[in-house]
N, C-alpha and C positions, 0 to 999 in steps of 0.2 A: 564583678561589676567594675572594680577598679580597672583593670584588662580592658571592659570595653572603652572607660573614658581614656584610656591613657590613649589606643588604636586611635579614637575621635577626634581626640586635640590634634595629633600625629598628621592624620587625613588633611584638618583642615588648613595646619602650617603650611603644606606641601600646596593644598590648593590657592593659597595666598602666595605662596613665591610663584609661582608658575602662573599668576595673573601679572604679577609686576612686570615677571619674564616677556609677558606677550604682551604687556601696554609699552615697556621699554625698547627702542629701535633707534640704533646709532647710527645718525646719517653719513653716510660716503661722502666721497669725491666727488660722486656722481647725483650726487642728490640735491633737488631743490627746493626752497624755502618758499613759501607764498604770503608774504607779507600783506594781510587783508584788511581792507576797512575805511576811516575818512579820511578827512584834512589830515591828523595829527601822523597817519601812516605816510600819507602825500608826503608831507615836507612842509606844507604850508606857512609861510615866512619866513624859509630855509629855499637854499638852492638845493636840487635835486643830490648833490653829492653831499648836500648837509643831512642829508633825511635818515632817519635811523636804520630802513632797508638796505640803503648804500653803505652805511657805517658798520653793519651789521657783517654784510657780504665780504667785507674788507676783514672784520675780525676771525669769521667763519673758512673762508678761502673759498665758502660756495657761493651758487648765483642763489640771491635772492632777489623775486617778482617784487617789485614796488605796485600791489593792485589797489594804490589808495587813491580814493576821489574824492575831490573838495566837496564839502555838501553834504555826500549820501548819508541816509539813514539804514538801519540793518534791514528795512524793509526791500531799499535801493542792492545791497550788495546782494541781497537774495537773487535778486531776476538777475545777476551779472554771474553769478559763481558759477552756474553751472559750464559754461565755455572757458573758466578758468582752470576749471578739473579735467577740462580734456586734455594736461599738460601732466603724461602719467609719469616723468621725473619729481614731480612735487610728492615730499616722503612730509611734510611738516608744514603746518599752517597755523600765523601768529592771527589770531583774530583780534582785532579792535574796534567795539561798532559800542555807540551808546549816545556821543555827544549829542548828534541830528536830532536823536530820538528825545533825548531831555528835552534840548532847547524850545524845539516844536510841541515839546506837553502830547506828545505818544503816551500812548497806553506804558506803563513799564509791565504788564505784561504782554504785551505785545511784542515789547524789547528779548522777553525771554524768552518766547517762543519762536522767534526768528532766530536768535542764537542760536537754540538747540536744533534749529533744522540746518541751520548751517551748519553747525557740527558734526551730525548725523551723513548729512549727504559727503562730508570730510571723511568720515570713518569709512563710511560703504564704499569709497576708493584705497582704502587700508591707511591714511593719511592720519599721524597726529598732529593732535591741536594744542597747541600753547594758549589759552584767551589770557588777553589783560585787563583789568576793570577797570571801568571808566566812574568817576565820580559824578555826586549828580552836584551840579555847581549853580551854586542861587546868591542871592546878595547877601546870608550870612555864612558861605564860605563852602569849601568843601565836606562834603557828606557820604558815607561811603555806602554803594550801593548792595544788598545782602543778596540781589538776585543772581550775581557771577559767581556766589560762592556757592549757589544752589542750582545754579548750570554745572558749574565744576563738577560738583561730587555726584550730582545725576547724570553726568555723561563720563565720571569719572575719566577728567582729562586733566590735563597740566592746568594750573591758576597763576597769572601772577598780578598780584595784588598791593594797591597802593602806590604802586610807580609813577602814576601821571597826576593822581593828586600831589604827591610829592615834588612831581614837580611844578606844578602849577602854584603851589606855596612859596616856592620861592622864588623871587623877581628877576634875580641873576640866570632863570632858567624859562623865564617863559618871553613870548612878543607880545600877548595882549591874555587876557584872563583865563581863555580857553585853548591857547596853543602856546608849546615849547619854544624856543629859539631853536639854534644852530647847538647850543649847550645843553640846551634841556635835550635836543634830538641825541646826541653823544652820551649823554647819562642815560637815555633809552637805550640804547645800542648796548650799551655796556652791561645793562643791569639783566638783558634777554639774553645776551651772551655768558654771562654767568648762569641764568637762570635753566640754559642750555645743558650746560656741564656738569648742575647738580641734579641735574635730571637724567643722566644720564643719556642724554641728546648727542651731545657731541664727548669726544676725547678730546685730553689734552694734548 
């Protein structure tokens, strides 16, 4: 009996690394990044070289797509993604969608269920996804939403969480309640590109 648990545990180690093995894929040269989502991916009151996709591409030495549009909701990026996937270079896609959907009092599941086909339709081009969580932000402040942590682990992809609440807290880093600066977008930059590394996304 001991024999078979000891074989079992054995089994299932091995099938745990050999899932990490095949979620982890270090981008090349040649690889590129698809920076997805609204305003806050835009640049929006940042010039285009201030925007975190540009800061990003600078730290990375790859191209990264700036596919952000002022306004959209994840509803919006839905009907656009698919012509963005026809670009079979993209190994990595940073999603950020949530604001549009607060603001305008969307369904939040509606929110989550557009993610996860966004995500889904990423994977079936073999593409990973980094998502960011977007806070939901009301006039008593930042609030952090438990649906991107439950996208995460049912689509078991990358998370990174709390970055834009963080910076929307403080003043030094944002242009108006719901968007970064020039600053906040460089503290984005910065915190994906680490976030990169310990993920085994990029080498050093």
């Amino acid at each position: 009996m001991k024999y078979i648990i000891t074989i079992t545990i054995i089994i299932l180690i091995l099938l745990s690394l050999n899932k990490n093995e095949e979620k982890t894929m270090t981008l090349t040269k040649n690889s590129t990044i698809l920076a997805f989502g609204d305003s806050i991916t835009d640049g929006f009151s940042a010039s285009k070289e201030e925007s975190y996709p540009h800061l990003l591409s600078k730290l990375t030495d790859l191209q990264v797509i700036n596919a952000g549009v002022n306004g959209d909701t994840s509803a919006d990026g839905l009907k656009r993604l698919s012509k963005l996937l026809e670009d079979t270079s993209i190994k990595l896609m940073i999603l950020c969608f949530g604001g549009n959907d607060i603001i305008r009092k969307k369904p939040l599941s509606e929110l989550k269920s557009n993610l996860k086909t966004i995500i889904q339709k990423a994977k079936a081009k073999n593409i990973d996804v980094l998502l960011i969580s977007v806070p939901n932000i009301s006039l008593f402040g930042l609030s952090p939403l438990k649906l991107y942590e439950e996208v995460a682990d049912e689509e078991d992809i990358y998370l990174l969480s709390g970055l834009i609440a963080d910076i929307l807290s403080q003043p030094s880093l944002k242009s108006d309640h719901i968007h970064p600066n020039a600053l906040g977008y460089k503290k984005m930059a910065d915190e994906i590109y680490e976030a990169l590394k310990k993920n085994r996304l990029l080498t050093d």
